[in-house]
N, C-alpha and C positions, 0 to 999 in steps of 0.2 A: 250087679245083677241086671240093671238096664242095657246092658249091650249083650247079656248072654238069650234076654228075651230075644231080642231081635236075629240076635245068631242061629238060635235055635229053629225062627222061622224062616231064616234063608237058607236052612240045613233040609229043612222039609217042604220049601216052598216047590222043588223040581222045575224051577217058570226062570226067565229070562232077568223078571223082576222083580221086585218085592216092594207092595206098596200098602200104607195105613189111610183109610181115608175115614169121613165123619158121612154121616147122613145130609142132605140138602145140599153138598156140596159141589157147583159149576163145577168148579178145577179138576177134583176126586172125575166127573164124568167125562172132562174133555182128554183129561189121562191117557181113559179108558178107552176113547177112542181114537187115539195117536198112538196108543200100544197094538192097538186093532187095524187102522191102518196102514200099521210099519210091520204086518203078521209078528209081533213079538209077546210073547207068552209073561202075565202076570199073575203073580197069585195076593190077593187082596185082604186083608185084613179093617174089619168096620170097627173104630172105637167105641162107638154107642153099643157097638154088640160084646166090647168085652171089656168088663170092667177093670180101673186100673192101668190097664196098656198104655192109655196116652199121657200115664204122667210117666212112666218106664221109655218110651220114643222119645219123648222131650229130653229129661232126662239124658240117653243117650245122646242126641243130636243137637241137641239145641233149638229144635226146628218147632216151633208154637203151633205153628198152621197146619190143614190137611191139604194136598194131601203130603204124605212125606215117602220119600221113593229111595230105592237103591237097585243099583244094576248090579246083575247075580251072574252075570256071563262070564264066564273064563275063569272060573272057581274062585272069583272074589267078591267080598260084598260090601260094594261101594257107596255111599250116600251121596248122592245126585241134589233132593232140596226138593222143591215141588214141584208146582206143573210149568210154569215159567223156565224153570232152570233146566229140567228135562227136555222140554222144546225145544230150544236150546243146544243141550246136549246131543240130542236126537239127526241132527240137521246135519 
């Protein structure tokens, strides 16, 4: 059931990305804006706003921390890791 949540939100996310992030979170904001500076389209999901999700993410991923990202381009959806690893990626 934990990868069908995720799937279902990169079926409807229509964005480049698909990313989970938490509230007060540095990383979740500097994401936001290396997805902003690279003009690539994200669509965001907040944990504190939906209950359950982040044990469903973990779960699928393995990933403890926020934010947790996957690239949606080219009809697949990839798990990338967070903002370190997308940096990264990104380059």
């Amino acid at each position: 059931m934990s990868e069908t949540v995720v799937l279902e939100h990169a079926a409807q996310a229509g964005t480049d990305f698909l990313m989970y992030t938490g509230n007060f979170c540095g990383y979740c904001t500097a994401a936001k804006r290396l997805f902003k500076g690279k003009s690539l389209s994200v669509k965001e999901y907040n944990f504190d706003q939906h209950s359950g999700l982040r044990q469903a993410v973990v779960a699928a991923t393995g990933h403890r921390t926020v934010p947790v990202i996957f690239d949606l381009r080219d009809g697949n959806v990839m798990f990338i890791g967070g903002f370190d690893e997308t940096n990264a990626y990104l380059k």
